[in-house]
C-alpha positions as CSV (number, residue, x, y, z in Angstrom):
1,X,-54.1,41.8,2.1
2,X,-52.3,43.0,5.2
3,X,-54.4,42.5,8.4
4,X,-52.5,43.8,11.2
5,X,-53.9,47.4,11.9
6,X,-50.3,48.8,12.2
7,X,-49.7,47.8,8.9
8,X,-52.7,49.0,7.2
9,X,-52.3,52.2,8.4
10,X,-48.2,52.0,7.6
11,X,-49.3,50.8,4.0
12,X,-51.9,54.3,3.4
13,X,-49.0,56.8,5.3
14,X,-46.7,54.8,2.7
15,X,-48.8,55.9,0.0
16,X,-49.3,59.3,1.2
17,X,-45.3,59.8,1.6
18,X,-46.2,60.5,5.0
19,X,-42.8,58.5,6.0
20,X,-42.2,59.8,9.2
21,X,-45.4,59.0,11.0
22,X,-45.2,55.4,8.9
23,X,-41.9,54.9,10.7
24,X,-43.6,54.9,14.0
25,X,-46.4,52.9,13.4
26,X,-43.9,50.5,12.2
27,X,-41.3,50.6,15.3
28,X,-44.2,50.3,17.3
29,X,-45.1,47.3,15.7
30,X,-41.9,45.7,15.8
31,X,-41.4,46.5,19.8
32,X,-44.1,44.4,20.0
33,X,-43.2,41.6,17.6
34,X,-39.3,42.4,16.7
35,X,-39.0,39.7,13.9
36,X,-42.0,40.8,11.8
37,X,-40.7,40.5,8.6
38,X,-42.9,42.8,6.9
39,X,-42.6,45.5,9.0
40,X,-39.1,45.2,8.9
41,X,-39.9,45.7,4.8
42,X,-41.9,48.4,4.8
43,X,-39.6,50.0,7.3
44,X,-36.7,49.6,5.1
45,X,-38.7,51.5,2.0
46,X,-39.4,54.7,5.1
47,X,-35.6,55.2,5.5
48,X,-34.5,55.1,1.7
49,X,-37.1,57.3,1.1
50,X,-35.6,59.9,4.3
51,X,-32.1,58.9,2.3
52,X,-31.4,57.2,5.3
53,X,-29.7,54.3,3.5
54,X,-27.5,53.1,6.4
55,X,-30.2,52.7,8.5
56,X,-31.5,50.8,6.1
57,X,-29.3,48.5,5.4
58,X,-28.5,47.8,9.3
59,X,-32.7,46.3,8.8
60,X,-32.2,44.8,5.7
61,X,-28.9,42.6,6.8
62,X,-31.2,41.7,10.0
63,X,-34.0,40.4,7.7
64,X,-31.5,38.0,5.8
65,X,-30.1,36.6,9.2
66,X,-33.9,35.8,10.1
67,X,-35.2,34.7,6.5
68,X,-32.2,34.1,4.6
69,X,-33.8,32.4,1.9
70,X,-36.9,34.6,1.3
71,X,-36.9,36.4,-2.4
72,X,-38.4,39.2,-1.1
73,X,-35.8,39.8,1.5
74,X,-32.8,39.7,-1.3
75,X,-34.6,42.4,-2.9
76,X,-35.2,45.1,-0.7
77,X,-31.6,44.7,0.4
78,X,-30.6,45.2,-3.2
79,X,-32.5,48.1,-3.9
80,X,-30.7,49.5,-0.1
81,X,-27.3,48.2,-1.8
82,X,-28.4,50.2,-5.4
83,X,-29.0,53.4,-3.6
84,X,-25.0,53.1,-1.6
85,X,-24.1,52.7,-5.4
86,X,-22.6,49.1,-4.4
87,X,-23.8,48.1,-7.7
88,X,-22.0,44.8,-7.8
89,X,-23.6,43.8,-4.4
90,X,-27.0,44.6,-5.2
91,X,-26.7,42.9,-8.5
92,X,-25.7,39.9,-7.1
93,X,-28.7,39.5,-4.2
94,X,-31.2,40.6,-6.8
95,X,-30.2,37.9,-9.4
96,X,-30.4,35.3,-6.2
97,X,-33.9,36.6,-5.9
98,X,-34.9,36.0,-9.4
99,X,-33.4,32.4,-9.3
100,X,-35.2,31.6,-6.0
101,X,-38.7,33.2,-8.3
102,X,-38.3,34.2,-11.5
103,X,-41.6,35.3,-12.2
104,X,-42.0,38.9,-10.2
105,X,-41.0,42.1,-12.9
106,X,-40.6,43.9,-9.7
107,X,-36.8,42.1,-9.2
108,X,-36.5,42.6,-13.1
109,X,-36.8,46.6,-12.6
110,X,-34.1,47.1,-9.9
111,X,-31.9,45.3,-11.6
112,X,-32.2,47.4,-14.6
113,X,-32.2,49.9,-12.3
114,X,-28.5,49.1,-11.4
115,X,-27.3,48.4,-15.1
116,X,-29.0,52.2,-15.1
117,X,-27.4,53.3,-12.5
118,X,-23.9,52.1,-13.8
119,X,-24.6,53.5,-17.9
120,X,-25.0,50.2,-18.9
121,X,-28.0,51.2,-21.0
122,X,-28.4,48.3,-22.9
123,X,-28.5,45.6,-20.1
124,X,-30.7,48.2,-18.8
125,X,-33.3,47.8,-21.6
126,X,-32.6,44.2,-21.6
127,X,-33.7,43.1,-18.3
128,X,-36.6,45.9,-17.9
129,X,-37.9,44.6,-21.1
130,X,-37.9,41.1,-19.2
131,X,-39.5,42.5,-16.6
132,X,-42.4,43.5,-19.3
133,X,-42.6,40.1,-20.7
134,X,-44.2,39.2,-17.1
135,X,-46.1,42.5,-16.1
136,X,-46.6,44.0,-19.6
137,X,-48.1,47.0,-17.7
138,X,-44.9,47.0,-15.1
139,X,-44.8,50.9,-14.8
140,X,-41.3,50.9,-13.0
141,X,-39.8,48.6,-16.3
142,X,-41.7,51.1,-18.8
143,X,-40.0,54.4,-17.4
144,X,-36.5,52.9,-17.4
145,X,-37.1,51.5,-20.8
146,X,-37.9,55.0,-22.0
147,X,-34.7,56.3,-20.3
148,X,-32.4,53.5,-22.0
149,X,-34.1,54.4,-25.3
150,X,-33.2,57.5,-25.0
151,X,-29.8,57.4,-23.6
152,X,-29.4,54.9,-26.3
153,X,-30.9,57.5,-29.0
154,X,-33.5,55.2,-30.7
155,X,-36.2,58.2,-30.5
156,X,-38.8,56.6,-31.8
157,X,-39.3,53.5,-29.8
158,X,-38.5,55.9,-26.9
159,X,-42.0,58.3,-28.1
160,X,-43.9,54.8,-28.4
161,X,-42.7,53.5,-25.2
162,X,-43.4,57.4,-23.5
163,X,-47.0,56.8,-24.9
164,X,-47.4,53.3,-23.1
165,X,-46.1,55.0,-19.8
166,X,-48.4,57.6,-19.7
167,X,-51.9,55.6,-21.1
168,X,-51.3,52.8,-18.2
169,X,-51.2,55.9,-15.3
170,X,-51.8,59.1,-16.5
171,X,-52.0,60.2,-12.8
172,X,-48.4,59.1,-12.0
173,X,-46.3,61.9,-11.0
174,X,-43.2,59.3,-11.5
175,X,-43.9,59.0,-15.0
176,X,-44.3,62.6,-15.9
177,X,-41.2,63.6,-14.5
178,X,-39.7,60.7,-16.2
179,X,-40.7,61.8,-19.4
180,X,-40.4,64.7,-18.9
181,X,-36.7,64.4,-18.3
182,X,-36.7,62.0,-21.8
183,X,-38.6,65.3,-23.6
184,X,-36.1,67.1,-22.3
185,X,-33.0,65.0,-23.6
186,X,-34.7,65.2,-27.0
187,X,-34.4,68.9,-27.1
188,X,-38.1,69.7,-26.6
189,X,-37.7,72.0,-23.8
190,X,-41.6,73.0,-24.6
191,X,-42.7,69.2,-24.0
192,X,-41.1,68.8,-21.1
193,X,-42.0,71.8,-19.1
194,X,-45.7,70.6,-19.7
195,X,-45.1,67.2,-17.8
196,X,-42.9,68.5,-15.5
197,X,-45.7,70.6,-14.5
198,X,-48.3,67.9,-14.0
199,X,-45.4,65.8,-12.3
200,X,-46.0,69.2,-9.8
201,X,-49.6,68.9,-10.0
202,X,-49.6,65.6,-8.7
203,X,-46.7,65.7,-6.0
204,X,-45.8,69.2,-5.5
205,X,-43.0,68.2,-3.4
206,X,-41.4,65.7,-6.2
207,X,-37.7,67.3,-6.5
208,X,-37.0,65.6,-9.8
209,X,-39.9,67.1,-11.2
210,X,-38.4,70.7,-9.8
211,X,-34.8,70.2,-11.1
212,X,-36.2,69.0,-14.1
213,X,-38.8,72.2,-14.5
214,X,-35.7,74.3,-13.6
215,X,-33.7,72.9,-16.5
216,X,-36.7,73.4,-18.9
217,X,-37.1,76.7,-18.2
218,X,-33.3,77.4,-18.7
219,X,-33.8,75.3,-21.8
220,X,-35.9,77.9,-23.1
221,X,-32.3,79.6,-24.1
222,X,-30.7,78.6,-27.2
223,X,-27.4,78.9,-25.7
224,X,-28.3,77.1,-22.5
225,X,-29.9,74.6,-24.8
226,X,-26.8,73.8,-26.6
227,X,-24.7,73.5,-22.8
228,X,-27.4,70.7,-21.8
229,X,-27.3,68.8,-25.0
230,X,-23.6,68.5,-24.3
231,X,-23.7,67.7,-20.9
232,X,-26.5,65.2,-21.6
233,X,-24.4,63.7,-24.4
234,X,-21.4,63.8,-22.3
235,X,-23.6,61.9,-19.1
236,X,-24.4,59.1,-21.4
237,X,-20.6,57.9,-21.4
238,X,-19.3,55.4,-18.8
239,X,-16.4,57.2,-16.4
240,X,-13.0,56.1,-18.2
241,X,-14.8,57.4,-21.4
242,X,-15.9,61.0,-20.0
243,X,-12.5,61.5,-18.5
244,X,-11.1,60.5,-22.0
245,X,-13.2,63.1,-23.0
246,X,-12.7,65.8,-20.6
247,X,-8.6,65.0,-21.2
248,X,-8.7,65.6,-24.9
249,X,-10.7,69.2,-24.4
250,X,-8.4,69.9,-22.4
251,X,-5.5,68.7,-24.5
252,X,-7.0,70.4,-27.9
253,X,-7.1,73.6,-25.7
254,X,-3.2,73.5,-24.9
255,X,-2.8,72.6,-28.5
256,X,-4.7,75.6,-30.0
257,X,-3.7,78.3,-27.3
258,X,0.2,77.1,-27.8
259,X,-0.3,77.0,-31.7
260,X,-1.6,80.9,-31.7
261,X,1.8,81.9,-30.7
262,X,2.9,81.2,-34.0
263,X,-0.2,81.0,-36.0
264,X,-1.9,84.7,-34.5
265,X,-5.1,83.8,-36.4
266,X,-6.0,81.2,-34.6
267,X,-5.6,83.4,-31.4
268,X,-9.8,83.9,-31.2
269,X,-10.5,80.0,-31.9
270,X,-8.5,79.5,-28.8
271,X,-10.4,82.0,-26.4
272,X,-13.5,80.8,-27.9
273,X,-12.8,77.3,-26.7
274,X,-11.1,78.5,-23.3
275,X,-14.5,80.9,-23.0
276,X,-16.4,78.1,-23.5
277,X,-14.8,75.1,-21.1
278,X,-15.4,78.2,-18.7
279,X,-18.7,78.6,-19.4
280,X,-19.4,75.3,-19.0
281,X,-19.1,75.3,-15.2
282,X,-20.5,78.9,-14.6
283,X,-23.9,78.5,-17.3
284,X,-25.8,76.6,-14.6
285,X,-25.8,79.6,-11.5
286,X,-24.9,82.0,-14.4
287,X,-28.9,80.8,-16.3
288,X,-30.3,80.5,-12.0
289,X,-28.9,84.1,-11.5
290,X,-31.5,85.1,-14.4
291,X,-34.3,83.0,-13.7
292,X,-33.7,84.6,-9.8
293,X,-34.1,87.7,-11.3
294,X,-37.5,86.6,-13.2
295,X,-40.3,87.4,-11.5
296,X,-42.0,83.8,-12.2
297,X,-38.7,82.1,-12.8
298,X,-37.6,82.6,-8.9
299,X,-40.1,80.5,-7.6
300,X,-39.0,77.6,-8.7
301,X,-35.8,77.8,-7.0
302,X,-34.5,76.6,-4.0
303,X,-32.9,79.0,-1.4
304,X,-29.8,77.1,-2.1
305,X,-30.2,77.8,-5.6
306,X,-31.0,81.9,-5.3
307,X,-27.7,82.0,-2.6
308,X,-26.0,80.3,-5.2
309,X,-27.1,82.5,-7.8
310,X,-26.1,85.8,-5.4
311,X,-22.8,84.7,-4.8
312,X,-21.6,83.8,-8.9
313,X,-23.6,87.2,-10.0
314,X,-21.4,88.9,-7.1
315,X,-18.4,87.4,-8.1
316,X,-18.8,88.3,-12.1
317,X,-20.4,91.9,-11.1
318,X,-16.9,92.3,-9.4
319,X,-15.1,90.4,-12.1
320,X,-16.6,93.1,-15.1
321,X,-16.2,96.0,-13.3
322,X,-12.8,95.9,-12.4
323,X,-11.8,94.6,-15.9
324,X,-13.6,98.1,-17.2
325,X,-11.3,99.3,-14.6
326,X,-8.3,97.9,-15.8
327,X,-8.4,98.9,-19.0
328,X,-8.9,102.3,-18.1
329,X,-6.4,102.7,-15.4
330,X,-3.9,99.6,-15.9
331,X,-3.7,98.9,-12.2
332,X,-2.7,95.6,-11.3
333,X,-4.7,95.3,-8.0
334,X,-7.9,96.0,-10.6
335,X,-6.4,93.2,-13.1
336,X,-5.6,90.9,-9.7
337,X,-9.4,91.4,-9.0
338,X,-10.9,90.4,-12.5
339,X,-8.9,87.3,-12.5
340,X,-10.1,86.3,-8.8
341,X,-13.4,87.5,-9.2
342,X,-13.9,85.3,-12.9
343,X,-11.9,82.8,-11.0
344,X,-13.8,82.1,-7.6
345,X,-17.3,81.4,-10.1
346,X,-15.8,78.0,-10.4
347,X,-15.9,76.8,-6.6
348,X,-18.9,78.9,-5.9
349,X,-21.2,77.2,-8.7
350,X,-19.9,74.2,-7.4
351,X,-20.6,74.4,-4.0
352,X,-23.9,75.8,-4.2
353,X,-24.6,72.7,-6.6
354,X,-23.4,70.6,-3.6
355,X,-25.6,67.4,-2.5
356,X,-24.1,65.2,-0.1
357,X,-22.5,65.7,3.4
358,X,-18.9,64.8,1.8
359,X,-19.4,67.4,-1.3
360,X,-20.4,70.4,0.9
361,X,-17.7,69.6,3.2
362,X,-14.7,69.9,0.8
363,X,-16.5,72.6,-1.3
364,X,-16.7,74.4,1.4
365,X,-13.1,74.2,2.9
366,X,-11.8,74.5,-0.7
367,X,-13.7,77.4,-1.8
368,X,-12.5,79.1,1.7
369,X,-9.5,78.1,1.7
370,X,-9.1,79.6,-2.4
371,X,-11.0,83.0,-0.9
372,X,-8.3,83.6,1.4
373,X,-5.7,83.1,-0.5
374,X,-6.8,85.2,-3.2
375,X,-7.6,88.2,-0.4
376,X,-4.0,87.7,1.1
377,X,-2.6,88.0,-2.5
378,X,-4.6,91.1,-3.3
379,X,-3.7,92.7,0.1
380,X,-0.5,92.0,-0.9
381,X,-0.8,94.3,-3.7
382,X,-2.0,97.1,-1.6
383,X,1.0,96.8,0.4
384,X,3.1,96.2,-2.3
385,X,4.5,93.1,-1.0
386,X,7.1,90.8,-2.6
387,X,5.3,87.3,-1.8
388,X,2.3,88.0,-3.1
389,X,4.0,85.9,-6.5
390,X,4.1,83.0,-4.5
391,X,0.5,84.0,-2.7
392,X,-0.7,84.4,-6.3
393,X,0.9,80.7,-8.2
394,X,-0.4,78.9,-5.0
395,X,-4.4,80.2,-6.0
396,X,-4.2,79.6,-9.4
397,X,-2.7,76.1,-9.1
398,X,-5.7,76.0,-6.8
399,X,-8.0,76.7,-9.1
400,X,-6.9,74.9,-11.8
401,X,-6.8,72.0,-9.9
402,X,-10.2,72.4,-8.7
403,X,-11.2,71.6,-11.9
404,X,-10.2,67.6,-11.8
405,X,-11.1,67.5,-8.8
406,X,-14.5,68.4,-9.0
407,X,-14.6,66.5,-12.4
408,X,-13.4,63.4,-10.1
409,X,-16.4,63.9,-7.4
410,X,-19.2,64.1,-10.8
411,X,-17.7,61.6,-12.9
412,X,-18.8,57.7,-11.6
């Protein structure tokens, strides 16, 4: 039990996700006694969870210079490695801590954490179910071992394993959002909106529980359904193996668009496959520009998310009516303005989908630099200038290679 008051209060503030005000009871604490090794623990947990991870690590190098041979010590600065994604660091310190004590599931569930983390789902379940031959009750070890189950499609040990979670802690918002998620992945939209709700209950703030409520509701789609199950199906793949995937779409695509020049029936198989490879990057804002106009559905998005939603339902709303336009008037400026409106969907969805620092910072000076190009090139027309050919191959080769490179900042 943890006797120093700054700690005890640290540990309920902790418990409370009140991180901020635990940070200063803890940096008070060490101004006073700088090598307290506990703090310095505890203080570590407050910045991952403020996604302050090189903070963290800066505390967790200093613990190993002043206990280098503590257990405990390997492990927090694995987890801090985990969440960098230096998976190969984090998996070495944690397996040094489970030499130095073998016995603590704790060290078992991060590193199924980062055999999770990398798509290795089997050495995933492996070492969680290791962890569960110590702690058979190990809460952390039962939610990933759902997850691997799943991912791994082996249903019904997943179910039994999703009824373990929730009978040791019915009360854990963690594990409602986590199976939730596995519901979810099972096509049981239904199922999953029901624990992502309690997940809400419990810890309104919990934005795994959100996104994953979001996605349920969208779920409630066929269409949207069948997008998810393919983008889940496609997320259980290693990288190499999705861009192998990605490639041969893309490939097929060439194939079956070139081959309806001389076979004209297969002309509509190929838009239906070029539709759909463009659906799949507009059906996320396309499905949040519907729930944003829901009544109920628009409180469950983030302002990000509704902005996001504006902007692709803009761009399409210009993108429809100028093709009506077109095809009533044949004007080129009114064709020019279909493509670019259909066209800037991609980099808007994107952005708006935008987590980290770097991602929002290219996005953004892509998608910018694409708009302007795409208003010089229609200006162009207006005037009835002779670059605008060189205006207009310069945006599309932007936009088409957007595509990889956006693939290359999701795929890991």
């Amino acid at each position: 039990m943890i006797a120093n008051p700054h700690l005890q209060r640290a540990e309920v503030l902790i418990e409370q996700s009140r991180y901020d005000m635990a940070e200063k009871e803890l940096r008070n604490l060490l101004g006073q006694e700088p090598q307290n090794t506990v703090a310095m623990r505890m203080l570590a947990n407050c910045l991952l969870q403020t996604n302050r991870q090189a903070e963290a690590v800066q505390i967790t190098q200093t613990l190993l210079t002043i206990e280098p041979d503590e257990p405990y010590n390997l492990y927090i600065h694995a987890i801090v490695l985990s969440e960098l994604e230096k998976y190969k660091e984090a998996e070495s310190f944690i397996r040094q801590a489970i030499e130095m004590y073998p016995h603590e599931a704790d060290f078992f569930h991060v590193l199924s954490i980062i055999f999770l983390n990398q798509k290795r789902w089997q050495d995933a379940l492996q070492y969680a179910d290791e962890g569960l031959n110590i702690d058979p009750n190990h809460l952390g070890c039962l939610n990933i071992r759902t997850t691997a189950l799943t991912k791994l499609n082996r249903k019904q040990e997943a179910l039994a394993t999703i009824e373990d979670v929730l009978e040791q802690d019915p009360d854990n918002a963690w594990s409602h959002a986590n199976v939730g998620w596995a519901k979810l992945e099972q096509g049981n939209p239904q199922a999953a909106k029901i624990h992502f709700a309690e997940a809400l209950r419990l810890n309104p703030t919990m934005e795994i529980a959100r996104s994953g409520m979001l996605e349920a509701l969208k779920a409630q789609n066929f269409l949207y359904r069948i997008f998810l199950q393919f983008f889940f199906w496609l997320n259980k793949h290693q990288g190499k193996t999705q861009w192998g995937i990605i490639i041969g779409i893309y490939i097929l695509n060439r194939i079956l668009n070139k081959a309806s020049d001389q076979y004209p029936f297969l002309r509509p198989v190929a838009v239906l496959v070029t539709f759909l490879i463009y659906l799949t990057w507009i059906i996320n804002p396309l499905f949040n520009l519907f729930l944003r106009l829901d009544k109920y559905g628009k409180h469950i998005l983030t302002d990000n998310e509704k902005e996001g939603a504006n902007w692709v339902g803009t761009s399409l709303g210009v993108a429809i009516l100028s093709l009506v336009g077109w095809f009533i008037s044949d004007e080129l400026l009114l064709l020019a303005l279909t493509i670019f409106g259909a066209t800037m969907v991609l980099p808007l969805s994107r952005f708006f989908d935008a987590i980290t620092p770097r991602e929002i910072r290219i996005y953004k000076l892509y998608t910018i630099g694409l708009a302007v190009i795409g208003f010089i090139t229609l200006v162009g027309i207006v005037l009835n200038q002779s670059w605008i050919e060189t205006t207009g191959t310069i945006y599309l080769i932007g936009i088409f290679l957007f595509g990889w490179i956006a693939n290359s900042m999701i795929i890991k």
